[in-house]
N, C-alpha and C positions, 0 to 999 in steps of 0.2 A: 572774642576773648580767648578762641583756642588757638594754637601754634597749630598754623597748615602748611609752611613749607620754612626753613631755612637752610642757606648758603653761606661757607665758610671757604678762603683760598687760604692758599699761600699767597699771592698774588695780584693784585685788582687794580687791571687801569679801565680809564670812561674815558670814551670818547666824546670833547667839549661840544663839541657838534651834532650828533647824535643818542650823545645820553648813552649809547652802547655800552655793557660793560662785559670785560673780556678779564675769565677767571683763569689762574694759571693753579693745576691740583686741586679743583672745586670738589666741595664736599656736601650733596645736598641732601637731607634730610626732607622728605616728604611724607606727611602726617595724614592717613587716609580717614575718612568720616567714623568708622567704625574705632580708630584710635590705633591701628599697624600703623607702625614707621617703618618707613622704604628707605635705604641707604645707597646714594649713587655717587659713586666715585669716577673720574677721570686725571688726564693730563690736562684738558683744557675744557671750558665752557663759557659761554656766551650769554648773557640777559639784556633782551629789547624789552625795556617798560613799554616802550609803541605799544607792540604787539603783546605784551605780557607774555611772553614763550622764557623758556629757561632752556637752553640748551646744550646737551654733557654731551661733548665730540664722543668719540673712540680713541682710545680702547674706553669702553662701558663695563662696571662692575658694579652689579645692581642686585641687593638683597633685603629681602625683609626681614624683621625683629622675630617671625616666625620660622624662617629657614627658608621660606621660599626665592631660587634665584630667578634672573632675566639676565640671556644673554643673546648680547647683540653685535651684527660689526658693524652698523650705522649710528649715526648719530638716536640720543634720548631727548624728546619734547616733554618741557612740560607748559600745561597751558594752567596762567595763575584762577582764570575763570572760573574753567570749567575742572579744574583738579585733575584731569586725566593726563596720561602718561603716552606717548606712541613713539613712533618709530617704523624703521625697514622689519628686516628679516630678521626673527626672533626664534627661541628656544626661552620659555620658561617654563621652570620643574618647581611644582609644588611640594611642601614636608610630608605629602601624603602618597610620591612618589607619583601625581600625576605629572604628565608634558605635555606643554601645547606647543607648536610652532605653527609657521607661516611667514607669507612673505612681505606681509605687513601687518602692525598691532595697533589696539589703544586700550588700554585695561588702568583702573586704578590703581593707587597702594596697595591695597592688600592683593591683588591679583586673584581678584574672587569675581572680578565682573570685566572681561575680557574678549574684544573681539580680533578674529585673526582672518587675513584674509588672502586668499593665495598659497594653494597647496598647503591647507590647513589640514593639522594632523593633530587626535588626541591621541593618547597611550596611558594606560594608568599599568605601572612599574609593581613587583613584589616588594 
């Protein structure tokens, strides 16, 4: 009964044959268990019902209702399942002025439970 992810374009064609849908300026709200919304904007993104993935190409602008960002130059997964969020190489800074990077992620919405793999680095900021 709760709202756990919605998608908005400009744009949305499906392919008749694959069911594929191919978002042009998607807008996806992603609603983490604890109740943070995650905000991920692109020029393009992709939905396989198959596979339940949601995927926001690059350039990725990813923030939460808290101030915390994620930035990334590869593409953003989501998986409708399991709720989590990954990707390549990331940089996310917490409102608490933590960062974590590495050279690949999967962390939820709120980015409070986050694993980074590859030249993983935390830093906590003044």
């Amino acid at each position: 009964g709760q709202l756990v992810w919605r998608l908005t374009a400009d744009k949305i064609q499906i392919d008749p044959d694959t069911q594929i849908m191919y978002f042009t300026n998607p807008k996806a709200l992603v609603v983490a268990e604890d109740g943070t919304q995650m905000t991920i904007t692109s020029d393009k993104g992709i939905v396989d019902r198959q596979k339940r993935t949601i995927e926001i190409k690059p350039p990725v602008k990813a923030e939460t209702d808290k101030g915390d960002t994620l930035q990334t130059d590869g593409s953003v997964y989501y998986n409708m399942d399991t709720r989590l969020i990954k990707g390549g190489k990331v940089l996310l800074t917490r409102h608490d002025k933590t960062a974590v990077s590495g050279d690949s992620f999967e962390t939820n919405a709120s980015l409070d439970q986050v694993t980074v793999q590859g030249h993983a680095k935390i830093t906590k900021g003044e």
